[in-house]
C-alpha positions as CSV (number, residue, x, y, z in Angstrom):
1,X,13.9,8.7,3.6
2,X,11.2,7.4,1.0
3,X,11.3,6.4,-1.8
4,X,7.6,5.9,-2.5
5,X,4.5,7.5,-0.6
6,X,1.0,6.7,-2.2
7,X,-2.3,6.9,-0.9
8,X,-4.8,3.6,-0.9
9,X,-7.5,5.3,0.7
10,X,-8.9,4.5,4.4
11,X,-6.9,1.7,5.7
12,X,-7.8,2.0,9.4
13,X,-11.5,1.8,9.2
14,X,-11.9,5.6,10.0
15,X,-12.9,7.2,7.0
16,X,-10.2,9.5,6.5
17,X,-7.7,8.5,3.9
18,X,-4.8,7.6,5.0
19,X,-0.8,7.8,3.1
20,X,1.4,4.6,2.9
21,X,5.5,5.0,2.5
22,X,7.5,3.3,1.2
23,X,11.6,3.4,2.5
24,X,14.6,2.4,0.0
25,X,15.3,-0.7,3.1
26,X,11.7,-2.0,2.4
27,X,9.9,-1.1,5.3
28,X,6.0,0.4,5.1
29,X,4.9,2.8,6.7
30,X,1.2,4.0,7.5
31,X,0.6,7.7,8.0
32,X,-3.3,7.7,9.4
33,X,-5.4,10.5,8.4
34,X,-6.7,12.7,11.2
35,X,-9.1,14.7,9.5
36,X,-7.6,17.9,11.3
37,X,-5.6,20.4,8.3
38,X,-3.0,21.7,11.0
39,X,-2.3,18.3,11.7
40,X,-3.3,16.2,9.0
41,X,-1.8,12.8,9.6
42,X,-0.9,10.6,12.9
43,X,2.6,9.7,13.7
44,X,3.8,6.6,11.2
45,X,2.9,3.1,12.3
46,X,5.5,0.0,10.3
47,X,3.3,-2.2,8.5
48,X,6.8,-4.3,8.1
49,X,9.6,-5.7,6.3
50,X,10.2,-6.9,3.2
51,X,8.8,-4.7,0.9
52,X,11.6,-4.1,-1.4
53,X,10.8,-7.2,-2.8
54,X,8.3,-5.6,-5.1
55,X,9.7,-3.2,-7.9
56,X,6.9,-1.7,-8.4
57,X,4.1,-0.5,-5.3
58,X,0.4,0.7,-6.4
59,X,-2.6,1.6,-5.1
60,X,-5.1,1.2,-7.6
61,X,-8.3,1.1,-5.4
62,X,-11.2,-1.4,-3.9
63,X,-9.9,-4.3,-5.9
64,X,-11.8,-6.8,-3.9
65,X,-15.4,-4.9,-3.4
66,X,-15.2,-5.0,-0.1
67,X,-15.3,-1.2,0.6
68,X,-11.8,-1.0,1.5
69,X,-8.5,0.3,-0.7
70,X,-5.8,-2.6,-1.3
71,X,-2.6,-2.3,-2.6
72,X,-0.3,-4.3,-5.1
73,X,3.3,-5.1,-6.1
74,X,5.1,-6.7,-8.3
75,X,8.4,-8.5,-7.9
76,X,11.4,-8.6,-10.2
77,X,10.1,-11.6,-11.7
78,X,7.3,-9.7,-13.0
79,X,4.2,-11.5,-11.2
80,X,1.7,-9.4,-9.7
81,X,0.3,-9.9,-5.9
82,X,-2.7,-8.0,-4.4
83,X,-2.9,-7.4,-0.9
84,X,-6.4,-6.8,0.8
85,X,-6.6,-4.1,3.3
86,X,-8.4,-5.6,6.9
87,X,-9.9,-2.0,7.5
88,X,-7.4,-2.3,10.5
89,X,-4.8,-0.9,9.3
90,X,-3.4,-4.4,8.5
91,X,-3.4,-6.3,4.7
92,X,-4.3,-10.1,4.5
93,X,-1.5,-12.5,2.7
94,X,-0.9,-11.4,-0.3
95,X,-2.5,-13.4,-3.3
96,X,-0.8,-13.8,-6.7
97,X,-2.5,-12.6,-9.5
98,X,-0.4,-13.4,-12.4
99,X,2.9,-12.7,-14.6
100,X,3.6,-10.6,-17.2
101,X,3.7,-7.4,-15.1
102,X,7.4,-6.4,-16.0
103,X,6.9,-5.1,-19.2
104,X,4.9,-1.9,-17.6
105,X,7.5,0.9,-16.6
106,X,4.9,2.1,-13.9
107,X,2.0,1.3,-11.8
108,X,-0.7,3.7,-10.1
């Protein structure tokens, strides 16, 4: 069902961390952390389309110092785009950050 599940942190403003996935259509999902170890995450909310656009999905922390995990992707071209988490559950438009990123074999 996924191809990709990673965890950016809190997303939703909570303070539990919470697991993004990834399906082999595109779609994102967001799994929100409940804090409770019988039933550790929420039922999945979409985040949207259009995510198989990116080869390559990370979650390499605060990027922004803002307090609040983003996420990044890289298309096939190799150019890499950050997207800011809103603490909402949500990510601002994405912002490129440069090319170049095809020659890595993996991002985490």
């Amino acid at each position: 069902m996924y191809n990709k599940v990673f965890a950016p942190g809190d997303l939703n403003g909570d303070g539990r961390g919470d697991i993004l996935a990834h399906t082999t259509g595109g779609a994102l999902y967001l799994y929100a952390g409940t804090g409770d170890a019988s039933a550790p995450f929420k039922s999945r909310v979409s985040i949207g389309g259009g995510w198989n656009t990116y080869s390559k999905l990370a979650a390499p922390g605060d990027i922004n110092g803002d307090g609040k995990g983003d996420i990044v992707g890289v298309n096939s071209a190799g150019d890499l785009y950050r997207y800011t988490s809103t603490g909402t559950g949500k990510f601002s438009a994405k912002v490129r950050i440069g090319p170049g990123w095809y020659t890595y074999r993996n991002l985490y």
